[in-house]
N, C-alpha and C positions, 0 to 999 in steps of 0.2 A: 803362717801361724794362724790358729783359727781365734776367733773372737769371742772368744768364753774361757771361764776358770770353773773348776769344778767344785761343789760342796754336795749336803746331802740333805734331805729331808728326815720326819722323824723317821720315818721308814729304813733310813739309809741309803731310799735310792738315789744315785745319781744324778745331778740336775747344775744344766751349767748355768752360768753367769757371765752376762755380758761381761770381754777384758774393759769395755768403758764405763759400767756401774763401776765396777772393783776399783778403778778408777778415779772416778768419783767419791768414793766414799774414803779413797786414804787420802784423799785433798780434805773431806771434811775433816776427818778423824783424827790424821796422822799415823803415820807408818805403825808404830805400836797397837794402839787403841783400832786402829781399823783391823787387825790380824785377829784382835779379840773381837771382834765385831762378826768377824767374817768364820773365826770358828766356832759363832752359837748357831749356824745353820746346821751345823752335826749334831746338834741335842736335840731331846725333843722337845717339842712347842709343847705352852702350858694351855691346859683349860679352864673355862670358868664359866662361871652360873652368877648370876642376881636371884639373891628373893623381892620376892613380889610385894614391897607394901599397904600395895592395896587390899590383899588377901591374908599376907601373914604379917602382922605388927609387931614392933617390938615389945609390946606386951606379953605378948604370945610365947615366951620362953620355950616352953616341953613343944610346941612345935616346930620351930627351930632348930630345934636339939636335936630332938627328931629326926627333923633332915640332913643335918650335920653331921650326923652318926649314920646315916644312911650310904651319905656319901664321903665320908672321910673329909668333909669339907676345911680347908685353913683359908682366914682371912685373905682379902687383899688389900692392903695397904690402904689403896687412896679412893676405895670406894666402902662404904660401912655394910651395905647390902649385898658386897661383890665377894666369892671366893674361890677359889681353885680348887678343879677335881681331877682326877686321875682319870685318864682317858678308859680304862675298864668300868668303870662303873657305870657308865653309860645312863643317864639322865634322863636325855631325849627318850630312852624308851620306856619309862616309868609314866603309871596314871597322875603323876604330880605335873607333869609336863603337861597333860592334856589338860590339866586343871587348871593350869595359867600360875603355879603354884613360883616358879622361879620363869626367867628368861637365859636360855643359853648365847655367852656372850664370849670374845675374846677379851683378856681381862687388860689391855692397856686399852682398849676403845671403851673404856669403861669411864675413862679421868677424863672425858669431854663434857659430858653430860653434868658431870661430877662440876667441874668447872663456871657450868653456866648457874649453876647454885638458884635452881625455877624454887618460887614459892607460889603455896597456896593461893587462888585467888585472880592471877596473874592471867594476862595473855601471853602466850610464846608461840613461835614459828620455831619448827622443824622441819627446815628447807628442805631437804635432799634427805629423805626419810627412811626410804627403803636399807636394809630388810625390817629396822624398828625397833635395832638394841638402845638408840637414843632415845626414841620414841619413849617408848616405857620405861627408860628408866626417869626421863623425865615428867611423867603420868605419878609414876608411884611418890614422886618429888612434891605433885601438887596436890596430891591427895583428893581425887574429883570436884577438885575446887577451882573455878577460871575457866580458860577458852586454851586446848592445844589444838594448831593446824599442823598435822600431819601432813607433806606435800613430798610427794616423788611423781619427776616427768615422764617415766617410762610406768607403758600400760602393766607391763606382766609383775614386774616390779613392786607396783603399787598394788597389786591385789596379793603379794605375798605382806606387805605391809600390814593392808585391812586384816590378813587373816589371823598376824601377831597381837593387833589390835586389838583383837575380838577375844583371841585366850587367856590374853593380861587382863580385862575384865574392866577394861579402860571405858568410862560412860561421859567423860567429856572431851571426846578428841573428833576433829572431821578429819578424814582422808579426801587428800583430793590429790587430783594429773595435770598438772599445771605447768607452764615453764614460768621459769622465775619473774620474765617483764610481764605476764600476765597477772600476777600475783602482785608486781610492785605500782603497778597502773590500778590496783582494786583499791589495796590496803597501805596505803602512805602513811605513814611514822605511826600504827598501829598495835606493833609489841612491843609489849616491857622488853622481852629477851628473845633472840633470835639464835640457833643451833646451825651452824653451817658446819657439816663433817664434809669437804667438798669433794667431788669426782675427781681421785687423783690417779697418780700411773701405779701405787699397790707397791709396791718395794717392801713396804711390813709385809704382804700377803706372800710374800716369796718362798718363805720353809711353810707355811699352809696349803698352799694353793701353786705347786711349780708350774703350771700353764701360766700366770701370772709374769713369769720370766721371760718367757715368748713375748709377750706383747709390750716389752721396755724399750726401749730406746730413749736417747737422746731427744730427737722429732717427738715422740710421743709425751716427756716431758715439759717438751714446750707448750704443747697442744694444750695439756692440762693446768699448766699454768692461764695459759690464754683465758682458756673456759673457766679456772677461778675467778680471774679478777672479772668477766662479765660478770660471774654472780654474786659477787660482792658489792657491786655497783647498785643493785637490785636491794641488797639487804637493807645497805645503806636508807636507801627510800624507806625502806618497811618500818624500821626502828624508832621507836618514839626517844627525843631528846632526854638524857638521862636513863636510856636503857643500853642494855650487856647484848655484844656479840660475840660468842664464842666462834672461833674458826679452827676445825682441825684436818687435817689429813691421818690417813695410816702408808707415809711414805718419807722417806729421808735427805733429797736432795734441798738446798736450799733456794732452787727457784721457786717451791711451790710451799713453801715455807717464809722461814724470814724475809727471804727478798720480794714474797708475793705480801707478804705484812707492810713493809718498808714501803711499797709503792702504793698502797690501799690508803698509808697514814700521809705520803707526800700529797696524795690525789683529795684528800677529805683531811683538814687541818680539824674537822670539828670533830673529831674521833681520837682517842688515847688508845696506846696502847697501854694497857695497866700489866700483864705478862705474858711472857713466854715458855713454854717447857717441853722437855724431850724425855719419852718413855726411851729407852733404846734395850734392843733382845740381850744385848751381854750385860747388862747393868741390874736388868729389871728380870722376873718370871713375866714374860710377855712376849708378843711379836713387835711393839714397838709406834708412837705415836706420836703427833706433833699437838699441842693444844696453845693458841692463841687468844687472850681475852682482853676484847676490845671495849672500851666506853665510848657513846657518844656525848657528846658537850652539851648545857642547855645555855650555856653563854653565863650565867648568875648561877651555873649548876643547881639551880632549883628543882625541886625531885629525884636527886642523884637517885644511883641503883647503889647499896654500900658494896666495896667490893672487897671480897673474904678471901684470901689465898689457899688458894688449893686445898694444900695440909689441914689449912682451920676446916674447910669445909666438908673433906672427908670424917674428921673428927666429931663432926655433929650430931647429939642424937637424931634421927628421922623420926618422930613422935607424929611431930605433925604428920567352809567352802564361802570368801569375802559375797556379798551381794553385790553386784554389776546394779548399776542406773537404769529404771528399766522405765524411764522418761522421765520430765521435769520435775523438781520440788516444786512441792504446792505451800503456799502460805499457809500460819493457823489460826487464820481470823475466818474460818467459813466454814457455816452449820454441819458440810459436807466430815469435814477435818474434828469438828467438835464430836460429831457421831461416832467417827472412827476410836478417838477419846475415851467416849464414853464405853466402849467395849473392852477397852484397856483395862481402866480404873477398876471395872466391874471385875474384870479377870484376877489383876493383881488384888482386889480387896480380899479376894477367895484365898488365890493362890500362893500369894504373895504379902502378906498382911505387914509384915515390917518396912517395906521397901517404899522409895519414896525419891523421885524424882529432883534432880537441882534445878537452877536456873534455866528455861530454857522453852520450845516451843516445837509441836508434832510439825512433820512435813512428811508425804506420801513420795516415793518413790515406787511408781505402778503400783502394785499391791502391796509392798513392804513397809510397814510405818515408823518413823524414827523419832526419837527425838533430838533436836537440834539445840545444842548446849548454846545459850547465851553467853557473854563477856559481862565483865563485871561494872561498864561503864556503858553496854546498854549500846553499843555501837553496831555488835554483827548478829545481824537474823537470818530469816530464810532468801531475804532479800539481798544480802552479800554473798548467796552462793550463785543466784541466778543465772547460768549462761555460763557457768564454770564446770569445767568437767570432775564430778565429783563420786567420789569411791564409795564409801561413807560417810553420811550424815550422820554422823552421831552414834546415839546408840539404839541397835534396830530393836525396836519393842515386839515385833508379830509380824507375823502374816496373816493380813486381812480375807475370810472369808465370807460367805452370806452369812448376816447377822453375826458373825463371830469372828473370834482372833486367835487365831495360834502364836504361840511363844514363838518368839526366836532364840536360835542358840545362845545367840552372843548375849542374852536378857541370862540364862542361866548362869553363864558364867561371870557375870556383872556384880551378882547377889551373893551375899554371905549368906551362912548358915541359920542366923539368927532373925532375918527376914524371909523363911521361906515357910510354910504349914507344913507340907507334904515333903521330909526329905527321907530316902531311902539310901541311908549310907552302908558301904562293905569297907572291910579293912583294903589297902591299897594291892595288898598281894592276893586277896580272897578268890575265887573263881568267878564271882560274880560278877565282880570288877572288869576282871577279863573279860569275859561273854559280854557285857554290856558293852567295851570297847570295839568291840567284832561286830555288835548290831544288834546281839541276840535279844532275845524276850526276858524276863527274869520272873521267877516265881515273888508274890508279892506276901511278906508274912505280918505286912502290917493291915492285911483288909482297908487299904487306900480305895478312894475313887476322886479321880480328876487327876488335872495334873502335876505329876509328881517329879522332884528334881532327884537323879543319882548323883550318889557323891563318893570318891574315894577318904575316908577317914575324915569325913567334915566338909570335905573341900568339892564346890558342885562338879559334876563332868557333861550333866547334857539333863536332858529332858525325857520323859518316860510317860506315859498314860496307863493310870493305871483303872482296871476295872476285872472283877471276877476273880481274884487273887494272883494276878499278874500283871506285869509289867511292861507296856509295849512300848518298843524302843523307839526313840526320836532322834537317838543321833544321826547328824546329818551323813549322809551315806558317804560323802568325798572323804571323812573324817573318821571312820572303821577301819579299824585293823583286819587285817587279814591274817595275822596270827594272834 
C-alpha cells in the first residue's frame, strides 16, 4: 500500500498526501473534525488583499469604495484592512497594484502581523521577512513613524522583499541578509516588538502550492522545528524587556507549534506566554495558521507592552527592480554627503514641495543615495549597519549624477499626491495608464517641464520627464509590462 491519500486542489487536480500527515492530523483533530479538515482541500482556497494605509486612509471613504466595488471586496474578520477577493478579478494585474495601492496577501497570514499590534514611533524586527505580507502590513501599522528592520537570510528572497518594500511606499524600513546570530550579536534587547513567522514545513501551503506536499515528511518536520527554536534563541536577545514576540507558522503539526512554544517558555522563564490561536481551512475562509504572542518580563514589569487580544486588535480603527549594495554605507557627517544633500533638497523643493523627510540621516550606496531612518531613542545609524549585508537603506532618494540627482522609483511611490507639483494623472483603465506601464512616452497636455510623477487616479506609479509636450518615461525597465 502506498504512502499517500488523495485530495484536490482548487483546481481539482489530484494531489496526494502523505498516509503519515493524514495521520497526524486525526491525532490532533480527531476522527471527525480531521474528515472535515481533510475535506476543505476539495474547495477552493480563498483570496485576499490589504489596503495600504499608508496610501489609502481611512478617511479616504469614495476611495475605498472604490476599490471595494472594483473588486467585490468582503471583510476579513480579524484584520480591519484585509479582505477577500474572488480569484477572477485579478488584482495583481491592475495599475493599483503597481501603485502600492493594496498588498496581495493569503488572508489567515494576515492575524500575525495583526497580533504583534506595532505602533507608531516604535522599533520592530521582522525576522524572516521575505516575501513582506508582514512587513507592510506592519509599516502601514506604524504609520512612517519609528525604525522597521526588515531581514530575510536568503539573497533572492530578500530582494523580492525590497522590491514589496519599495511599492508599499514604506520610507522607514532597512532591508537587510543577515542570519539571525548576526543580528542578535549587533542589536541585544533593541526592539519593542519582534515578528517571527518562522521557516516551517508549509502544511497550510498544501491546497496552494501541491509541490509543497513532496517536501513533507516527518524528518523534515523535525528539521524545522530544530531551526525554530535556533531562532528563537536569537530573538530572545533582540527583544527589549517588556516587549511582544509574536511567533507564527503557516503549518499544523504540534511540534512546530505548541510544543515548539512549551520549550521556548521552559528554556526562558522570563517570557509569558500571553496566547495562542489557530486559523484552521475548515473553520475559517483561509489556508490556515498558528499565531503565538509572547511577553518578555522586566522583573517589576516596568514598561510593560499592554497586551490586546487579537479580537480587540483587529476591531481598532487604524487612524493612526530592488537596488543591490554597490559598496559600503558612508556616514552623514561629511561635506562629501552634505553636497549630495544639498541636490536633493534642491530637487524636492522644485519637485516635490510638500514632502519632507522623518528622522533620520543620508548614506551613499555607490551612486544611489538613501536615506537611513533613525529610532526613536537615537540608538541606530549608519554606524549599526556597517559590515552588514544590507538590501535597503531606507528609503532611496536618486541617483547621484555630475552635479545632479535623478529620482528614484521608490521616492515616487513613497509621495502622496498632495506633496508633489507636477502630477500627470489618467483614470486607472485610461490608455494612457497602460502605455505608461509598457514604458511608452505619453503626450503631455498640461505643458509640464521637469520632473513629473504619473499617477493612476491620484495614486503615483513612476516618474516621467517632461519637456515639449510630452512625457518621457522613467519607469524602471525590470518593471514594464509587456502587455
Amino acid at each position: 500500500m502506498s504512502d499517500t491519500s488523495e485530495t484536490q486542489t482548487s483546481t481539482r487536480t489530484t494531489v496526494p498526501l502523505p498516509d503519515t500527515y493524514v495521520q497526524q492530523m486525526r491525532e490532533l483533530l480527531g476522527e471527525t473534525e480531521a474528515n472535515e479538515f481533510l475535506a476543505s482541500f476539495q474547495a477552493p482556497r480563498a483570496y485576499g488583499l490589504r489596503l495600504n494605509p499608508l496610501k489609502v486612509s481611512s478617511t479616504e471613504l469614495p476611495a475605498i469604495q472604490s476599490i471595494q466595488q472594483q473588486f467585490a471586496l468582503r471583510p476579513i474578520p480579524w484584520c480591519e484592512t484585509g479582505y477577500y477577493y474572488d480569484e477572477a478579478a485579478r488584482p495583481g494585474k491592475h495599475p493599483y497594484h503597481a501603485a502600492g495601492i493594496y498588498y496581495i496577501q493569503e488572508p489567515s497570514a494576515m492575524s500575525a502581523a495583526q497580533a504583534l499590534d506595532p505602533q507608531p514611533g516604535e522599533t520592530i524586527l521582522d525576522l524572516a521577512a521575505a516575501p513582506g505580507g508582514k512587513t507592510t502590513q506592519i509599516a502601514g501599522r506604524m504609520q512612517g513613524e519609528g525604525l522597521l528592520i526588515s531581514n530575510e537570510i536568503h539573497p533572492a528572497r530578500a530582494r523580492i522583499l525590497s522590491e514589496n518594500v519599495e511599492r508599499y511606499g514604506i520610507r522607514n524600513a532597512v532591508v537587510t541578509c543577515a542570519p539571525p546570530d548576526v543580528l542578535s550579536a549587533r542589536f541585544p534587547q533593541f526592539f519593542d516588538r519582534i515578528m517571527l513567522d518562522a521557516p516551517c514545513s508549509g502544511e497550510g501551503m498544501f491546497r496552494k502550492d501541491p509541490d509543497a506536499i513532496g517536501e513533507w515528511s516527518l524528518d523534515h518536520v523535525q528539521m524545522c522545528a530544530d531551526r525554530q527554536a535556533d531562532i528563537l534563541e536569537h530573538a530572545a536577545i533582540m527583544l527589549k524587556p517588556g516587549g511582544r514576540l509574536v511567533y507564527s507558522t503557516c503549518t499544523f503539526n504540534r511540534s512546530e507549534n505548541e510544543n515548539a512554544m512549551a520549550a521556548f517558555i521552559a528554556a526562558h522563564p522570563e517570557f509569558k506566554l500571553e496566547i495562542t490561536e489557530r486559523l484552521w481551512p475548515h473553520r475559517c475562509e483561509g489556508e490556515g495558521h498558528f499565531v503565538a504572542v509572547l511577553f518578555k518580563t522586566t522583573g517589576d514589569d516596568v514598561g510593560r507592552t499592554t497586551f490586546v487580544p487579537i479580537n480587540q486588535i483587529a476591531s481598532r480603527d487604524n487612524r493612526n527592480a530592488p537596488q543591490r549594495s554597490k559598496g559600503k554605507a558612508k556616514p552623514g557627517n561629511n561635506s562629501s554627503l552634505a553636497a549630495d544633500m544639498a541636490l536633493f533638497e534642491a530637487f524636492a523643493e522644485e519637485a516635490l514641495p510638500g514632502f519632507k523627510l522623518g528622522p533620520g540621516e543620508p548614506v551613499r550606496f555607490g551612486e544611489a543615495l538613501y536615506w537611513l531612518p533613525h529610532d526613536k531613542e537615537g540608538r541606530f545609524s549608519a554606524a549599526s549597519i556597517e559590515g552588514l549585508k544590507v538590501v535597503r537603506p531606507g528609503l532611496q532618494l536618486g541617483e547621484l549624477k555630475t552635479k545632479r540627482i535623478e529620482p528614484a522609483h521608490a521616492l515616487a511611490l513613497a509621495v502622496r499626491s498632495e506633496e508633489i507639483a507636477r502630477l500627470a494623472s489618467f483614470g486607472a483603465d485610461a490608455s494612457e495608464t497602460a502605455a505608461y506601464l509598457r514604458g511608452e512616452a505619453l503626450q503631455d497636455d498640461n505643458n509640464y517641464s521637469g520632473w513629473t510623477i504619473v499617477a493612476a487616479d491620484g495614486f503615483p506609479l513612476g516618474w516621467a520627464k517632461a519637456s515639449g509636450g510630452q512625457l518621457k518615461n522613467h519607469l524602471p525597465k525590470g518593471l514594464r509590462r509587456l502587455t
